[in-house]
NUTIVEX-900240 format. One record per atom (N, C-alpha, C): x, y, z; chain; atom name; residue number from 1. Coordinates in nm, 2 decimals, padded with zeros to 4 digits, always signed. Layout:
N
NODE       px       py       pz   cadena   atomo   num
NODE        X        Y        Z        A      CA   NUM
...
//
This chain:
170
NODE       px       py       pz   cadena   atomo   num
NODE   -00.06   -03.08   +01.64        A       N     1
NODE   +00.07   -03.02   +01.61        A      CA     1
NODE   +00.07   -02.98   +01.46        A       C     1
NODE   +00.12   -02.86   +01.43        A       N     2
NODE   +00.13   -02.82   +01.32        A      CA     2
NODE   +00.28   -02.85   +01.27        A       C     2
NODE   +00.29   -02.87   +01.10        A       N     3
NODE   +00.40   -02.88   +00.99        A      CA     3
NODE   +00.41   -02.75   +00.96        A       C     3
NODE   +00.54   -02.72   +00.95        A       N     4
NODE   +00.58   -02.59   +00.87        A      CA     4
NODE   +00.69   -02.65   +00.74        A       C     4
NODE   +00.66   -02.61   +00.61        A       N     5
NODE   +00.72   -02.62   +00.51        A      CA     5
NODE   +00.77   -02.48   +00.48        A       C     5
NODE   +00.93   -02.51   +00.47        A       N     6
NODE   +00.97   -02.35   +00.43        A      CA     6
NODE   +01.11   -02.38   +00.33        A       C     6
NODE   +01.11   -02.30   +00.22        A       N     7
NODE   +01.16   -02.27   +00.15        A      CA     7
NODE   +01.29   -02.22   +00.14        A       C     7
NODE   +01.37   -02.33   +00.14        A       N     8
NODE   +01.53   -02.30   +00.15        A      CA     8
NODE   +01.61   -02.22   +00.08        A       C     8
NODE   +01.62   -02.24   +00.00        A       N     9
NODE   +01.70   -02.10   -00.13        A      CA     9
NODE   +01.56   -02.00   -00.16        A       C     9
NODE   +01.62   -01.85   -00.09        A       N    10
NODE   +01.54   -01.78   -00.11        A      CA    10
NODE   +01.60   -01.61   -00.26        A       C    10
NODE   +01.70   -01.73   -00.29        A       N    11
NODE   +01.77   -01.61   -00.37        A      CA    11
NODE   +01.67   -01.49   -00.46        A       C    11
NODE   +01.57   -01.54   -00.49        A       N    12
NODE   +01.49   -01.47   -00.59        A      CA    12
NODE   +01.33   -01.49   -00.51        A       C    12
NODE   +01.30   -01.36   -00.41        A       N    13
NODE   +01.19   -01.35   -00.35        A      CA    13
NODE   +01.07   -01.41   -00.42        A       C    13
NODE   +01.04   -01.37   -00.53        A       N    14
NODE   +00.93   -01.40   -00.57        A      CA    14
NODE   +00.94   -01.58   -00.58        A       C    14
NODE   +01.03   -01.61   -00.64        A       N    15
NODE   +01.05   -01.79   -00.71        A      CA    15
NODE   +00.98   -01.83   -00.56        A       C    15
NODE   +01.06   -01.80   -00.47        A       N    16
NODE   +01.03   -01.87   -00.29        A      CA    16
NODE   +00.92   -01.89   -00.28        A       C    16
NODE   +00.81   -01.76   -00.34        A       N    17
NODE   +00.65   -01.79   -00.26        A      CA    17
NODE   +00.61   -01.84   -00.38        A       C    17
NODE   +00.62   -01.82   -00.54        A       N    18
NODE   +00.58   -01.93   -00.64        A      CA    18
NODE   +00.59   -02.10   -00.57        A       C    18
NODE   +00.74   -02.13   -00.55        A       N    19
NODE   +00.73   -02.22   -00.48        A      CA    19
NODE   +00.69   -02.32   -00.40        A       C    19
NODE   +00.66   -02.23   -00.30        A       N    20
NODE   +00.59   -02.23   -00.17        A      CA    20
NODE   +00.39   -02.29   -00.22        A       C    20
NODE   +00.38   -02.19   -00.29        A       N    21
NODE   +00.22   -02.19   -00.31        A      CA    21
NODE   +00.26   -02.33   -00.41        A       C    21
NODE   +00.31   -02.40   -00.51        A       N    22
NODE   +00.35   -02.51   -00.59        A      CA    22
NODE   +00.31   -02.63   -00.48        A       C    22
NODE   +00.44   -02.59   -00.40        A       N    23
NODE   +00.41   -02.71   -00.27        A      CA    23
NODE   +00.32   -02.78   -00.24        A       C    23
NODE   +00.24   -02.67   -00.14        A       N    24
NODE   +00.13   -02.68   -00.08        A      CA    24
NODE   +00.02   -02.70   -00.18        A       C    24
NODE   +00.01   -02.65   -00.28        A       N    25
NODE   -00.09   -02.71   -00.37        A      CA    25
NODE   -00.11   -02.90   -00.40        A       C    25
NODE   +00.06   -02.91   -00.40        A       N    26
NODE   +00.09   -03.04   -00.49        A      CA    26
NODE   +00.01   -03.11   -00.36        A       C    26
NODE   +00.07   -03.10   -00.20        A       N    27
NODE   +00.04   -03.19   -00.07        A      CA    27
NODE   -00.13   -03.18   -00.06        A       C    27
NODE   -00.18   -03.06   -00.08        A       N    28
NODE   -00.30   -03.08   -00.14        A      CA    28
NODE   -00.40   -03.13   -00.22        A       C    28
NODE   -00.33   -03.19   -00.32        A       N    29
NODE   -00.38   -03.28   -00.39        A      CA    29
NODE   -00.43   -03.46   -00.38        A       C    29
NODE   -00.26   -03.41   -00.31        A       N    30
NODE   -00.27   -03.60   -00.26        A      CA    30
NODE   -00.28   -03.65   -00.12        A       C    30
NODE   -00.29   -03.57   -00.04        A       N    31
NODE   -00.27   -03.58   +00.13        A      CA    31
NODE   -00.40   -03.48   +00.21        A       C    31
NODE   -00.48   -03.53   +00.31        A       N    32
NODE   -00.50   -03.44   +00.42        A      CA    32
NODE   -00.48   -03.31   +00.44        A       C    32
NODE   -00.45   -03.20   +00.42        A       N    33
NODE   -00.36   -03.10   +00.43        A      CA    33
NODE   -00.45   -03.02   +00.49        A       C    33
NODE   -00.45   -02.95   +00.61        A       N    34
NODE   -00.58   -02.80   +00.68        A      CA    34
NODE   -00.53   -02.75   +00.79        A       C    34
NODE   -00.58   -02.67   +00.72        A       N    35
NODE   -00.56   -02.54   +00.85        A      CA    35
NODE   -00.59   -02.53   +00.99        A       C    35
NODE   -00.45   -02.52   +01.10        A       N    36
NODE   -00.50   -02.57   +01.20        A      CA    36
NODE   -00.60   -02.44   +01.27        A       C    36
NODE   -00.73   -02.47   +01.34        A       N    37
NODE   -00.85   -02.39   +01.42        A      CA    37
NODE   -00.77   -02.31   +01.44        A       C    37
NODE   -00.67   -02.40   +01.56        A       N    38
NODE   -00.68   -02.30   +01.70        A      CA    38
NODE   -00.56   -02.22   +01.68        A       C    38
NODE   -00.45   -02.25   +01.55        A       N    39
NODE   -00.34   -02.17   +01.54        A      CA    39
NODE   -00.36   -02.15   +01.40        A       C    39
NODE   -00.46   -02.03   +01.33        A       N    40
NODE   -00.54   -01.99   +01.22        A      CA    40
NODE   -00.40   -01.90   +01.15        A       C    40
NODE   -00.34   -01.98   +01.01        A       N    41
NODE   -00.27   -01.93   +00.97        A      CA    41
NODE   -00.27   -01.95   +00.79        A       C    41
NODE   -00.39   -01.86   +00.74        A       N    42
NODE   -00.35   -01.95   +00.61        A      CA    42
NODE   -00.26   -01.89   +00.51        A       C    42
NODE   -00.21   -01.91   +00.39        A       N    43
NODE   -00.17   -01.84   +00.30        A      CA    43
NODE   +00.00   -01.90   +00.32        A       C    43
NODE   +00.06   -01.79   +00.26        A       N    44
NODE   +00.24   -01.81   +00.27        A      CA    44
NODE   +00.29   -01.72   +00.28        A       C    44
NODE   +00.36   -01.70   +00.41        A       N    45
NODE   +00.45   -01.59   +00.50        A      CA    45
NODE   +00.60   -01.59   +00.48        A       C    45
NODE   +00.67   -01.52   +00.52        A       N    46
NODE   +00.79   -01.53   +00.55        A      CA    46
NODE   +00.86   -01.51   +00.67        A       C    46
NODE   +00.91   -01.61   +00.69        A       N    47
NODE   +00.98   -01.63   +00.85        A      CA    47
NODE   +01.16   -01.47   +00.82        A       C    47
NODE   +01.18   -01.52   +00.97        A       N    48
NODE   +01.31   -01.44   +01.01        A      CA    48
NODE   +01.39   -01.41   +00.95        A       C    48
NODE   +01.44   -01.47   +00.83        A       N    49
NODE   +01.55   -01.49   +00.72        A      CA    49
NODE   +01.46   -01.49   +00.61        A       C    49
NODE   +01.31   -01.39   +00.59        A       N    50
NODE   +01.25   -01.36   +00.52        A      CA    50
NODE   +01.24   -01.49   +00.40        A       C    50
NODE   +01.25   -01.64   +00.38        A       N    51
NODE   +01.24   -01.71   +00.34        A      CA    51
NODE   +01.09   -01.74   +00.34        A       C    51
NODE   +01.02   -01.81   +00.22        A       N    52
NODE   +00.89   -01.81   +00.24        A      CA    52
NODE   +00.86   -01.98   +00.33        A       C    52
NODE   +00.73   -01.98   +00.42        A       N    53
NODE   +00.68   -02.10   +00.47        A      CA    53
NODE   +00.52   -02.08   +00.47        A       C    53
NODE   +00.46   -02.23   +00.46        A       N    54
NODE   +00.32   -02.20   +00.49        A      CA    54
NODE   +00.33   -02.36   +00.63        A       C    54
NODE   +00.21   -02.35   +00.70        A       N    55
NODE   +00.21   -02.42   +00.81        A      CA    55
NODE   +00.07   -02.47   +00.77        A       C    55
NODE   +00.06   -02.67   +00.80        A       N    56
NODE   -00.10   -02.70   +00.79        A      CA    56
NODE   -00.08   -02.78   +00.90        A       C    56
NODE   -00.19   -02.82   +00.89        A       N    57
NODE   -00.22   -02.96   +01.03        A      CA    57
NODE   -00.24   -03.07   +00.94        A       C    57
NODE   -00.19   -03.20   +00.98        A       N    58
NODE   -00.25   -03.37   +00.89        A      CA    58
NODE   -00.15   -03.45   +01.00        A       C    58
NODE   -00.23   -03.55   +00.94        A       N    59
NODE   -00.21   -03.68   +01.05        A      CA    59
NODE   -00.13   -03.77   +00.99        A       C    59
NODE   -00.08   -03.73   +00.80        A       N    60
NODE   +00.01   -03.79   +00.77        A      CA    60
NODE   +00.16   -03.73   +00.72        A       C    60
NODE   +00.24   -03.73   +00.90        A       N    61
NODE   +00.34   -03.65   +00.86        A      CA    61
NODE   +00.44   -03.79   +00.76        A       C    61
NODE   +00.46   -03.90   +00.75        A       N    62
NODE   +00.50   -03.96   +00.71        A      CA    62
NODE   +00.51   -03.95   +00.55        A       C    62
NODE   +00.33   -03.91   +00.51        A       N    63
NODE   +00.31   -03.89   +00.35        A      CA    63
NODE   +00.36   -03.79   +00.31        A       C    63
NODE   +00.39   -03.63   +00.38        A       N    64
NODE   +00.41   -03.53   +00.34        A      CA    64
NODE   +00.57   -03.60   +00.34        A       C    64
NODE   +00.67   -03.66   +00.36        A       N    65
NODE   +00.76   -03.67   +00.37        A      CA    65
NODE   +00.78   -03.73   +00.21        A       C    65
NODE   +00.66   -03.86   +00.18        A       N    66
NODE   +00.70   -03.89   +00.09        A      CA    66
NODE   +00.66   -03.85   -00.01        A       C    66
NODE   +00.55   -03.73   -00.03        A       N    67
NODE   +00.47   -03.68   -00.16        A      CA    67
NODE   +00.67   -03.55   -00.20        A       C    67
NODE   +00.67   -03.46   -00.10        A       N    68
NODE   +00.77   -03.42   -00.09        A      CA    68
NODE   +00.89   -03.45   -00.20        A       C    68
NODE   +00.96   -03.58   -00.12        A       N    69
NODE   +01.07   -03.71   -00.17        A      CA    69
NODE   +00.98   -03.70   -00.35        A       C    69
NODE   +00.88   -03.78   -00.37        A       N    70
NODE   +00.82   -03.77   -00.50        A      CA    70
NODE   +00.85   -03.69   -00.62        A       C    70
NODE   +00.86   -03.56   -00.55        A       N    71
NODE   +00.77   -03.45   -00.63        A      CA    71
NODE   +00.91   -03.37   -00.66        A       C    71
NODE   +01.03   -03.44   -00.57        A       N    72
NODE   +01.15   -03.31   -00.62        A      CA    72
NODE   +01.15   -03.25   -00.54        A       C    72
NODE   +01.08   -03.20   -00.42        A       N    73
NODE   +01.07   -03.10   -00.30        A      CA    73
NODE   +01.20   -03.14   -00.23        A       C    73
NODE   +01.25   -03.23   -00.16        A       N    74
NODE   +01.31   -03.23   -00.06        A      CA    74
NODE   +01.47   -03.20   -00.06        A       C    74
NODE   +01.54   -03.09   -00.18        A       N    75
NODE   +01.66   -03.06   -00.18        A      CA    75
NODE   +01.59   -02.91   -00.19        A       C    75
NODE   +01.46   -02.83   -00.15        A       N    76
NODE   +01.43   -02.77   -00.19        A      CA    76
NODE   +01.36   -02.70   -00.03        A       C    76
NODE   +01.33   -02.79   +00.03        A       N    77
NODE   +01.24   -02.66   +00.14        A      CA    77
NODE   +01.26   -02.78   +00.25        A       C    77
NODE   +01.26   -02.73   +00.38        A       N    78
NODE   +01.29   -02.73   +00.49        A      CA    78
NODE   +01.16   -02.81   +00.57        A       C    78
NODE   +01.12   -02.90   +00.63        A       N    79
NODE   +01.00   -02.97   +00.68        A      CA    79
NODE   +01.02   -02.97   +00.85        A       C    79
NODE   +00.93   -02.90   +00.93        A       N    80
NODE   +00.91   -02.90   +01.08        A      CA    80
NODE   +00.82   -02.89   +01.15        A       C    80
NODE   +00.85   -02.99   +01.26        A       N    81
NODE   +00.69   -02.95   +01.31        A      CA    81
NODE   +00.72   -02.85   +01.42        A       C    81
NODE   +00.60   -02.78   +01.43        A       N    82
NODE   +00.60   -02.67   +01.51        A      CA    82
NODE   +00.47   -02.63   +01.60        A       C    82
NODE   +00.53   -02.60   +01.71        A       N    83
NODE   +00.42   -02.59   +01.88        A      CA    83
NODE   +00.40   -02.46   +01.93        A       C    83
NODE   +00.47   -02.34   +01.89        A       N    84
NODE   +00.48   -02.25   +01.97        A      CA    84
NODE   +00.37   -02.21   +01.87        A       C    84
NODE   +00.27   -02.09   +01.93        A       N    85
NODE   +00.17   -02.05   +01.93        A      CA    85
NODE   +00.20   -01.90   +01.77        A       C    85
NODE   +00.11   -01.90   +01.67        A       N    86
NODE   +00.11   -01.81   +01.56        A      CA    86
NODE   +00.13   -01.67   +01.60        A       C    86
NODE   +00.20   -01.60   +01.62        A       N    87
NODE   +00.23   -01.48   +01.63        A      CA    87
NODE   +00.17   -01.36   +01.56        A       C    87
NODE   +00.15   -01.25   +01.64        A       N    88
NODE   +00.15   -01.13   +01.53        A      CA    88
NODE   +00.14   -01.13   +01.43        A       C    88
NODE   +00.04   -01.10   +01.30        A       N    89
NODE   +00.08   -01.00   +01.21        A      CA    89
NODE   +00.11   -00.86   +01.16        A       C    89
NODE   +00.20   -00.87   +01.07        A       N    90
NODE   +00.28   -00.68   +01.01        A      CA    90
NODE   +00.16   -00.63   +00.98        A       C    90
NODE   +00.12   -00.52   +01.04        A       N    91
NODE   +00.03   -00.43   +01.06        A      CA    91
NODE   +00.00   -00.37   +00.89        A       C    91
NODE   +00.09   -00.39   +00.84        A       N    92
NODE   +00.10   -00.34   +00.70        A      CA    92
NODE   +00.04   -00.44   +00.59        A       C    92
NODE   +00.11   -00.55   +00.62        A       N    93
NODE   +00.12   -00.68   +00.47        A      CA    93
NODE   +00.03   -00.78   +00.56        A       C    93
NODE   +00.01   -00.76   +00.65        A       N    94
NODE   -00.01   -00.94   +00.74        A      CA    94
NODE   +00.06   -01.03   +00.75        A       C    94
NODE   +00.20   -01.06   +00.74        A       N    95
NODE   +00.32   -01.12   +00.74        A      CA    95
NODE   +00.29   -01.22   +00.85        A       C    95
NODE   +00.31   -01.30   +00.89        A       N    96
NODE   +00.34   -01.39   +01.00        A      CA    96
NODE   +00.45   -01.39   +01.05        A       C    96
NODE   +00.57   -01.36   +01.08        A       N    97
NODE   +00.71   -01.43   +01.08        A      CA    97
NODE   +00.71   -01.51   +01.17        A       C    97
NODE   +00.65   -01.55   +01.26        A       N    98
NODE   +00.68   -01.63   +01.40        A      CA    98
NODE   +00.63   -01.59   +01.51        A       C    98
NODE   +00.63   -01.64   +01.63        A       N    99
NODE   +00.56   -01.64   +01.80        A      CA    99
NODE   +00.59   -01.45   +01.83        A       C    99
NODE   +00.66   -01.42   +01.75        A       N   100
NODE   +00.73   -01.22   +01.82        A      CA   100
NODE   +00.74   -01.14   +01.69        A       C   100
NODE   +00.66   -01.08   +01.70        A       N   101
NODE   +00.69   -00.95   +01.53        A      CA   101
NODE   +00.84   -00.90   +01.58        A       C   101
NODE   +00.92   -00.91   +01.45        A       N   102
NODE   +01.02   -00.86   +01.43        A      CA   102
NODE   +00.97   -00.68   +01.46        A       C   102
NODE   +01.10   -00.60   +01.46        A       N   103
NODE   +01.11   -00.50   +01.43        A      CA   103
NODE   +01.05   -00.40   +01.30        A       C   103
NODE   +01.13   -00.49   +01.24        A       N   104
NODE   +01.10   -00.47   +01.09        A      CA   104
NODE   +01.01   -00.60   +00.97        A       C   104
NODE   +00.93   -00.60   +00.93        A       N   105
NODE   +00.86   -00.74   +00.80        A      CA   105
NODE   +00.99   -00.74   +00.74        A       C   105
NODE   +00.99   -00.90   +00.74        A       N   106
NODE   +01.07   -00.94   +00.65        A      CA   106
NODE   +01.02   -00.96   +00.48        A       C   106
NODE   +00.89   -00.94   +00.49        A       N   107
NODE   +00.79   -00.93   +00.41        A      CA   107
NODE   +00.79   -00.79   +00.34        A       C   107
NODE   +00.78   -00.66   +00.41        A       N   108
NODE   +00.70   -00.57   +00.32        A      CA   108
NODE   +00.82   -00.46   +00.35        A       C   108
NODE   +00.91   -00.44   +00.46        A       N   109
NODE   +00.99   -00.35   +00.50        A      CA   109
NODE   +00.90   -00.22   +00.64        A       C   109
NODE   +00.82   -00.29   +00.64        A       N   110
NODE   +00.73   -00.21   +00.74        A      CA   110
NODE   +00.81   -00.18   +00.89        A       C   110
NODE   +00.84   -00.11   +00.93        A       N   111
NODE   +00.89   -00.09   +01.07        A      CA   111
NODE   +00.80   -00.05   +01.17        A       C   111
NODE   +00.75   -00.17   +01.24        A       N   112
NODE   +00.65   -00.16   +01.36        A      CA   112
NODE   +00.70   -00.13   +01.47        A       C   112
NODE   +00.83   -00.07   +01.55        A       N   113
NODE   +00.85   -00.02   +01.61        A      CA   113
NODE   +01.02   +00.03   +01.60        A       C   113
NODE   +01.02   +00.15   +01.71        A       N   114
NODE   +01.18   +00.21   +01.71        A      CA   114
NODE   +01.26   +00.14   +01.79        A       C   114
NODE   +01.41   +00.15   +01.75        A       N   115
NODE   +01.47   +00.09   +01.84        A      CA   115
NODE   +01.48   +00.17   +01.98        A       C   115
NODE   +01.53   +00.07   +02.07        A       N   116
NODE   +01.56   +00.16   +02.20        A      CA   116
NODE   +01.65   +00.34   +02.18        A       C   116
NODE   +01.58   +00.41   +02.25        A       N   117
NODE   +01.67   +00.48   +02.23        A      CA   117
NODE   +01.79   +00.50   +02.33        A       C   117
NODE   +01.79   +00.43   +02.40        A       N   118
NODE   +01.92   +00.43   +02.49        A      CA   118
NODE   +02.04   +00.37   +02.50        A       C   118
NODE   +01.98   +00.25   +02.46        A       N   119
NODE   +02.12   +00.10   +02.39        A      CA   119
NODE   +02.11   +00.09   +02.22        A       C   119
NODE   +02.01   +00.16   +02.18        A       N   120
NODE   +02.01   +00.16   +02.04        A      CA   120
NODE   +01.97   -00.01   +02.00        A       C   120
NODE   +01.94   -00.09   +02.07        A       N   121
NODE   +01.88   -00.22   +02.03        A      CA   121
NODE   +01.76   -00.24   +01.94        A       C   121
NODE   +01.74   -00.31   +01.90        A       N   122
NODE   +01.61   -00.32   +01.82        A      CA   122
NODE   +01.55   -00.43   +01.91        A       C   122
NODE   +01.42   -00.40   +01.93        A       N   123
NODE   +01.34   -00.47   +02.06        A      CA   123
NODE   +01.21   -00.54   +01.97        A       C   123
NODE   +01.13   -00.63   +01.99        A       N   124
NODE   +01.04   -00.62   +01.95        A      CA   124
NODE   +00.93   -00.51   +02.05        A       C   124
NODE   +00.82   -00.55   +02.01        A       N   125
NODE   +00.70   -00.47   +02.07        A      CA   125
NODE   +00.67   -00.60   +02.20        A       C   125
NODE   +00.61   -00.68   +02.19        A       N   126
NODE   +00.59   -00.79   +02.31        A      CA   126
NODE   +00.75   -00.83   +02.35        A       C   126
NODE   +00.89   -00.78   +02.35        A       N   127
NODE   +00.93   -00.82   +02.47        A      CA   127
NODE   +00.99   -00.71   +02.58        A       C   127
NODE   +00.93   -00.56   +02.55        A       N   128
NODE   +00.92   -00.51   +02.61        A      CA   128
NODE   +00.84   -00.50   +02.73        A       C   128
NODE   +00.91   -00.51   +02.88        A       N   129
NODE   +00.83   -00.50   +03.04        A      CA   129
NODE   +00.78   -00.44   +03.07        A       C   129
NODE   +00.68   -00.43   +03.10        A       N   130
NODE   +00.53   -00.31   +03.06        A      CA   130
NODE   +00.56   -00.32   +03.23        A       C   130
NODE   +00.56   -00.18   +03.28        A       N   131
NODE   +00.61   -00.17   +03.45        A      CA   131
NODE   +00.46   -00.11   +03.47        A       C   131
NODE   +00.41   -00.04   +03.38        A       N   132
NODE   +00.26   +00.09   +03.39        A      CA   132
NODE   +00.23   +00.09   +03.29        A       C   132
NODE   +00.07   +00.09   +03.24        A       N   133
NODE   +00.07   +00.15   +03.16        A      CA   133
NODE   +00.08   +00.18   +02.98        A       C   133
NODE   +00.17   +00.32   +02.96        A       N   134
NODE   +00.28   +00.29   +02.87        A      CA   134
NODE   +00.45   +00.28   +02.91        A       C   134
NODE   +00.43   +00.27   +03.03        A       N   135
NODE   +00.59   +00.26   +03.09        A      CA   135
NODE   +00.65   +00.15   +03.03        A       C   135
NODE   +00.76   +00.10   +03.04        A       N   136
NODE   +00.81   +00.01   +03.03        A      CA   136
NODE   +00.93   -00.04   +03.05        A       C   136
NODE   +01.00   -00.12   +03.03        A       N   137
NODE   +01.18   -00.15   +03.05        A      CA   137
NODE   +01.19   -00.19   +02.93        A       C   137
NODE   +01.31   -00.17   +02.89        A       N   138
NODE   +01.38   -00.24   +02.78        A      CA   138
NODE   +01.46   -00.39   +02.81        A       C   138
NODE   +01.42   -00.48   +02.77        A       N   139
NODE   +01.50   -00.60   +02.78        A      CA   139
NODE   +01.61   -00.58   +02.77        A       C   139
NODE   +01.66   -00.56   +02.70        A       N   140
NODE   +01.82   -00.52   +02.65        A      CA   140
NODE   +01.90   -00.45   +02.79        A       C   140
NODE   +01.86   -00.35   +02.78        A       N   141
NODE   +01.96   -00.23   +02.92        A      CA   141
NODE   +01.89   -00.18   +03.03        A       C   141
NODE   +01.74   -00.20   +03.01        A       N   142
NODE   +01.69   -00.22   +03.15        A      CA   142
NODE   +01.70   -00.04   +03.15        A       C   142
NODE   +01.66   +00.04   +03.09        A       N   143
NODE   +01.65   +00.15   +03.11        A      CA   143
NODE   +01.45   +00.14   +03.08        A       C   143
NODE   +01.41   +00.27   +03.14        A       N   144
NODE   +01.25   +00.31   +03.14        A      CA   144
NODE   +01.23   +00.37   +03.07        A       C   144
NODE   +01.16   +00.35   +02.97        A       N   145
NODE   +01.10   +00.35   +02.83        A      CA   145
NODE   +00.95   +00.42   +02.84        A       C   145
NODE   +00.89   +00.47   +02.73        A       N   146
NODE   +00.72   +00.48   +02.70        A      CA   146
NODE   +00.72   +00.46   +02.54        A       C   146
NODE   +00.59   +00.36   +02.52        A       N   147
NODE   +00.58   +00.30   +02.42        A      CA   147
NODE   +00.42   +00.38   +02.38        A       C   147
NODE   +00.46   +00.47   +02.26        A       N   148
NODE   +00.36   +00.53   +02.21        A      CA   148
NODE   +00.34   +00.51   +02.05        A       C   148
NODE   +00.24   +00.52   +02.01        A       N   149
NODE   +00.18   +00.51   +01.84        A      CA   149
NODE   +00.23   +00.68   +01.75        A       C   149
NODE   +00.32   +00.63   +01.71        A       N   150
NODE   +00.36   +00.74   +01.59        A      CA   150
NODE   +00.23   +00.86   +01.60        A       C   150
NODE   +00.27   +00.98   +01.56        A       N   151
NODE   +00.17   +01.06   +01.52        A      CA   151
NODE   +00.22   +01.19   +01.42        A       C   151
NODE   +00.14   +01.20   +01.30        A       N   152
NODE   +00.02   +01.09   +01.30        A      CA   152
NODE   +00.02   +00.96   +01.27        A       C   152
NODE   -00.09   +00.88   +01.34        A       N   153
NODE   -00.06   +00.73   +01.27        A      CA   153
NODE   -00.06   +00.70   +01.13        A       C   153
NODE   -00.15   +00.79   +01.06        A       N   154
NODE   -00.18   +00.76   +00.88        A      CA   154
NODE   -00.18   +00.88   +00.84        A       C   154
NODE   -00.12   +00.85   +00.74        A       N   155
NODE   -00.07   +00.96   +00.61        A      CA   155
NODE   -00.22   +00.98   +00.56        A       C   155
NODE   -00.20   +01.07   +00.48        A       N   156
NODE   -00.34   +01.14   +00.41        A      CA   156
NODE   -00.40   +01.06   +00.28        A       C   156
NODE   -00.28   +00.96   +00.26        A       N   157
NODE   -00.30   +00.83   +00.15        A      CA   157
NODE   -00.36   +00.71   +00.20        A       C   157
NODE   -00.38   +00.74   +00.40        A       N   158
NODE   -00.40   +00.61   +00.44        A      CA   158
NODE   -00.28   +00.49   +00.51        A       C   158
NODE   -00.19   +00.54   +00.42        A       N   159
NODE   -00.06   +00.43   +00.50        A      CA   159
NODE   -00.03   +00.48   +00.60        A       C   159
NODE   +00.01   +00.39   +00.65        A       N   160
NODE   +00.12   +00.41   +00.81        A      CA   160
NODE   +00.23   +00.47   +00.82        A       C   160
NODE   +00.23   +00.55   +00.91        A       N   161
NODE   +00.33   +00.67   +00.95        A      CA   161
NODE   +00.44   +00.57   +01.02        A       C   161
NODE   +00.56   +00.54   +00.99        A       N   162
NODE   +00.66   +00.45   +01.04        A      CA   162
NODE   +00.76   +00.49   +01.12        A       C   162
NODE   +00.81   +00.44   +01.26        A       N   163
NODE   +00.76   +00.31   +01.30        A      CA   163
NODE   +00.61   +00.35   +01.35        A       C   163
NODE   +00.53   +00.22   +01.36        A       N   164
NODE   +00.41   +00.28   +01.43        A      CA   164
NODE   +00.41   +00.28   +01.56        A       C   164
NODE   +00.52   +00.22   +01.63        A       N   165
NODE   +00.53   +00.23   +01.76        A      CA   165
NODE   +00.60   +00.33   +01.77        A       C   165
NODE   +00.64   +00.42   +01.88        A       N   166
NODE   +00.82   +00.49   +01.90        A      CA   166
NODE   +00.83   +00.49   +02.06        A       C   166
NODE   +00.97   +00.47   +02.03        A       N   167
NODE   +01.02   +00.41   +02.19        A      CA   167
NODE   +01.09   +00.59   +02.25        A       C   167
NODE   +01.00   +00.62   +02.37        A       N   168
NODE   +01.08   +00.73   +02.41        A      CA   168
NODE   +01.14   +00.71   +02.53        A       C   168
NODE   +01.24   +00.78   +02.55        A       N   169
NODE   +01.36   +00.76   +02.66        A      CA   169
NODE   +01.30   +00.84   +02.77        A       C   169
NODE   +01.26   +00.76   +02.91        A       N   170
NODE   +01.23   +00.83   +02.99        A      CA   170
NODE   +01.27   +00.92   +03.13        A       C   170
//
């Protein structure tokens, strides 16, 4: 089972992942701390509320509680353990946010796919019902969708033509 340490006051982006990287350095020093194999996530992301977190594996959740308590952390960042499987990265930054890429990085502002265009929802990419194909349903309104890659996909600088998915109305 993996620990997620995340960063509660995110008022000032940058302080969050200063922070963040402080942390995990400090539990590094005095604790166990690694990266779990089979859910390979290293560095410091930002979850759904674009707040920063990093996730390790140790066998002493009790020390991280107390190096934490020690060090001044614990009015400061958020401690969980967490099971669901490492998600997607933003095609752009590498972002992590969680088990389903957001629409948009809460990270970079990257928009990896359009909203529906029928209910106007914003969908992810994996929870759209792939019926064929590129066919698909919309979770949301259940109308039949085709899920295609922007074109062109890359600008002549190399970046990504946004969204890089687009949802057409079928």
């Amino acid at each position: 089972m993996r620990t997620r340490i995340t960063v509660i006051d995110n008022a000032d982006r940058v302080e969050g992942l200063r922070l963040a990287a402080k942390v995990r350095k400090t539990l590094e020093k005095i604790i166990s701390v690694e990266i779990d194999p089979e859910n390979f996530l290293p560095g410091v992301h930002r979850d759904e509320q674009s707040r920063a977190y990093f996730e390790f594996k140790t066998q002493n959740s009790d020390q991280v509680a107390k190096v934490l308590n020690n060090n001044g952390y614990t009015s400061c960042v958020e401690v969980k353990e967490v099971r669901e499987p490492v998600g997607q990265g933003c095609q752009n930054c590498g972002n992590v946010v969680g088990p389903t890429l957001p629409t948009i990085c809460p990270n970079c502002g990257f928009r990896d796919i359009s909203a529906c265009p029928v209910c106007h929802t914003e969908v992810s990419r994996q929870n759209y019902q792939r019926i064929d194909s590129n066919l698909f349903h919309c979770p949301q309104c259940h109308s039949q969708v085709r899920l295609r890659f922007n074109e062109p996909m890359f600008f002549g600088d190399g970046m990504y033509n946004q969204p890089l998915v687009v949802v057409i109305q079928e």
